[in-house]
Phi, psi and omega in degrees: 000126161301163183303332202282343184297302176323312195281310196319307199298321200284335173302295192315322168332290188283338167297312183313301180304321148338287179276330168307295165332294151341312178290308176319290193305325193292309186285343164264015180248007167287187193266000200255048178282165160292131172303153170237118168294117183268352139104036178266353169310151177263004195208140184279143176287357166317325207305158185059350189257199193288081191247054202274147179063003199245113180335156197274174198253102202103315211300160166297145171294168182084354205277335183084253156271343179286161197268181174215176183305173171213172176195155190258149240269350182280014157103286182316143182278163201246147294217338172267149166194129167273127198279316201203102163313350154310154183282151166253127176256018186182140163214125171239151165283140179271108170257168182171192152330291200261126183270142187209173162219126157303103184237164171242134168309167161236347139320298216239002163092320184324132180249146160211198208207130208221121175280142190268346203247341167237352207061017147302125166253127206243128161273122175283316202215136176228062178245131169311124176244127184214149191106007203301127171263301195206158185230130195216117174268159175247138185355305175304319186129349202291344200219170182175120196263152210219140163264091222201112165298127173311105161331317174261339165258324171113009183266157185267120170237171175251115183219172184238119180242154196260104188248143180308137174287338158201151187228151156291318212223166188304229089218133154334116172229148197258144165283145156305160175309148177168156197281099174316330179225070205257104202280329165196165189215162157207156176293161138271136168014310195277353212066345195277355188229135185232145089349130197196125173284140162239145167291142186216177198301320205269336173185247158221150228237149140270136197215178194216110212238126205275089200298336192262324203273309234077007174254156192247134168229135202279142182216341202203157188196159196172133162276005175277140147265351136299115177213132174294153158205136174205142160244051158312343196233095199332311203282309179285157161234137171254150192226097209260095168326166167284140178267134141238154184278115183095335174232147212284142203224170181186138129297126163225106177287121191255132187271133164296322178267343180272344196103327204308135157253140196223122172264113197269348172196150205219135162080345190263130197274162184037063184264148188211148226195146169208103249220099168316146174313330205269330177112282199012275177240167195220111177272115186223171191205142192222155177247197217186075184045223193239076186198156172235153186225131161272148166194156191246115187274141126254123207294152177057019163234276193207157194270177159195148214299169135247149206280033203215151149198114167290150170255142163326293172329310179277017161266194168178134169282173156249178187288011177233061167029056147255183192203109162271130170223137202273124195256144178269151201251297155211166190233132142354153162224102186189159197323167167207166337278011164307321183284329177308292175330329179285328189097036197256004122217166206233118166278151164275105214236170178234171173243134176224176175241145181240142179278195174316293179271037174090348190275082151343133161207104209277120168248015185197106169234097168026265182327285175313320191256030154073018196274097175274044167259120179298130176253100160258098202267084171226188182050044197297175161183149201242149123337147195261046152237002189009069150256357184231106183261141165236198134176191184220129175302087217275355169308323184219344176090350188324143160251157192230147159229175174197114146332099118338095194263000000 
């Protein structure tokens, strides 16, 4: 190469090198950078779409379905934690030493058991279930009745399965006897019993089915087929029309050994019910044009407003009759409780406990506790020393625990 080849070449470099600095310099001073979520939103951008399996927002990458801490802005940690970012369809609580809670997936049928105090989770169980409609545990943790539609025919069946009170390692679990085409079930108080709507020619027969005999005794019939059924109260069952906005409803408390039926509220459009252990009192919510109203039944006596409004779902009683409730923050002024059930919005709710006698107490308020999530608070359960609250998020299925401090 010649001297004179040499200098073109070496100019044409340096100009190419020129102008690339250039470019550089221009693009890192314009206005056109990408926004960085600075994590200042009040809602994860996840909202409103499908965020089952996906790390909660700040969890570290990799954690995967485990949930992660909040801390509160003084530094302390705060009293919530998501335990399993997965949809969960069912959870019951464990008491003991170590307080733990038992959920079932609702993808995969997988049962595991998750600690409020450290967030470890543990898979219990890996025999697959697909299709999950509904899920129903018995107090203990021991038994859990499971509702799940066929992939391939659409039909809906039932089976009931038997869990270990601990186990180390995973295990394969079979069901056990249960009325297979069973349209809804609840535990009784002890677990030893299931309550179980069946279809029959004229409508539908409700029996009381003996987890240990295996025998059914026919106890309740109805030309409706639709019914809320909970056995919260040893001696009741309680039975609820499906609530709608605008159509007229009934509560009916059902005697376990007679049979006997009392219809405890009548006539009331979107009427939804919750029935204290005690039998007593009865928490209910009506709806009212496009507004919901809460009040509180003393049973065979008379109603009174209550100072919260609420859906019955987003409580729970404990066994020395408080009652925590995930309370919206605000409601819609729109059909109730329908449009909430299509998911057609989600609350925003904080939580509290009312002692026996009605005496407030706020134990989880979001905002304060540094939660930028929205919480649609539902499927509460509690610990039978109720230092420990769970529930699932119906926005995402998330399972949650909360100290009760």
């Amino acid at each position: 190469m010649t001297r004179t080849q040499q200098i073109a070449v070496g100019t044409v470099v340096v100009a190419i090198l020129a102008i690339l600095a250039l470019f550089f310099v221009l693009r890192s001073g314009s206005g056109d950078e990408a926004p960085q979520d600075d994590g200042s939103g009040i809602f994860p951008v996840s909202l409103g779409k499908d965020v089952s399996g996906v790390p909660a927002r700040g969890a570290p990458a990799g954690t995967g379905n485990t949930g992660s801490d909040t801390s509160l802005s003084n530094g302390e940690p705060s009293p919530a934690r998501k335990l399993f970012t997965a949809g969960v369809a069912s959870a019951v609580a464990e008491s003991g030493d170590k307080p733990s809670v038992r959920f079932i997936e609702r993808s995969t049928g997988h049962i595991f058991e998750a600690s409020p105090q450290t967030g470890d989770v543990r898979k219990l169980s890996n025999t697959t279930v697909r299709g999950i409609v509904s899920a129903s545990w018995s107090s203990d943790g021991k038994l859990v009745a499971i509702s799940a539609q066929d992939p391939e025919t659409g039909l809906l069946g039932t089976a009931a399965y038997a869990l270990p009170a601990a186990t180390s390692t995973e295990i394969t679990i079979i069901p056990t006897a249960f009325p297979r085409a069973a349209l809804d079930f609840t535990f009784s108080p002890d677990g030893k019993k299931a309550f179980v709507l069946l279809p029959s020619g004229s409508g539908v027969v409700g029996q009381i089915f003996d987890m240990v005999s295996k025998k059914s005794v026919p106890l309740f019939s109805s030309p409706l087929t639709e019914w809320n059924i909970s056995w919260t109260s040893p001696g009741t069952i309680l039975l609820g029309t499906k609530a709608s906005s605008g159509v007229e409803g009934a509560i009916i408390a059902l005697d376990v050994k007679t049979g006997a039926q009392t219809e405890l509220l009548g006539e009331l459009p979107g009427i939804v019910g919750l029935l204290s252990p005690s039998g007593k009192e009865l928490l209910y919510s009506q709806s009212s044009g496009n507004s919901l109203s809460t009040a509180m039944l003393d049973v065979g006596k008379s109603s009174r407003p209550y100072p919260i409004t609420t859906f019955p779902e987003k409580c729970r009683w404990t066994q020395s009759n408080a009652l925590f409730c995930a309370v919206p923050t605000s409601l819609p002024t729109t059909a109730l409780p329908d449009a909430w059930y299509k998911g057609l919005f989600h609350t925003n709710d904080e939580l509290w406990r009312f002692s026996e006698d009605g005496d407030p107490e706020l134990v989880l308020a979001p905002e304060r506790e540094g939660i930028r999530e929205l919480l649609d608070i539902t499927k509460l359960t509690i610990d039978t020393t109720g230092s420990y609250l769970y529930f699932i998020n119906k926005l995402d299925g998330a399972l949650w625990s909360v100290e009760v401090r």
